[in-house]
Steps between C-alpha positions, in 0.01 A plus 500: 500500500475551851772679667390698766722389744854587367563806663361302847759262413774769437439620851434210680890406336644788605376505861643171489822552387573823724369313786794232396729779483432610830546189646837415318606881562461385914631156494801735406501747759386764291211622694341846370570436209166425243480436102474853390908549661594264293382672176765789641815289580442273173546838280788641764693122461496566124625882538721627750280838584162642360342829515112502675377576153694205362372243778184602459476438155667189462254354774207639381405697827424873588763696677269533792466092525893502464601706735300315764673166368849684447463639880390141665807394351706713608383439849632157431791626446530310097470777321657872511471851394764687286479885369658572213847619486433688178120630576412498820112489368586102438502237764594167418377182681763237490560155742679520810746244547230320702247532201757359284588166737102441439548450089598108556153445736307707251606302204453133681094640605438605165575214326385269786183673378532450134578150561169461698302661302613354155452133676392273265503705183707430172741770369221517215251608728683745683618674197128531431384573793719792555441578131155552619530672804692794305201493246263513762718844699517670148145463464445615836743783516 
């Protein structure tokens, strides 16, 4: 079986779909903002605050890569620091209250997305699809 491609076709997807981002992100007004912000404020719209450590982990990025993604956003005023009121080691990122008025454009792109890029499939081939797309990262990982 040939199947030398796949992983051309994984990337050639995913260019795709963070270029589609991108351009739903702008129509908007959300300029500055790329695909790998959205990893952050997708975790911090399911928990009010999260440690560095905690961010990092659930996204699956180094703290170095983080802080240059926690610090952009920042700039952008979405996202905020917080030390600890009990160990001033800690800081916390949480949403500002701008970050937060963003959850209801966030949602809409993401499953504008989902919608375009399930086009045309059956709820059967979705479920494998994805079934095989976590096979695939375990095997990889």
């Amino acid at each position: 079986m040939k199947y030398n491609n796949a992983i051309y076709l994984i990337s050639r997807i995913k260019e795709a779909a963070n270029r589609f981002i991108v351009q739903e992100l702008e129509a908007a007004g959300l300029n500055g903002v790329v695909p790998s912000h959205g990893d952050i404020l997708v975790v911090l719209y399911t928990c009010e605050k999260c440690t560095m450590k905690e961010l990092a982990q659930k996204i699956h990025r180094t703290k170095a890569t983080l802080t240059v993604l926690v610090d952009k956003l920042i700039a952008l005023n979405l996202i905020e620091k917080e030390k600890s009121a009990q160990d001033s080691r800690i800081t916390y990122i949480k949403l500002t209250p701008l970050g937060q008025s963003y959850k209801d454009i966030f949602e809409k792109i993401s499953q504008k997305l989902n919608d375009t890029f399930f086009k045309n499939f059956s709820q059967e081939e979705i479920k494998t699809f994805v079934s095989l797309l976590e096979k695939t990262r375990n095997n990889i990982e």
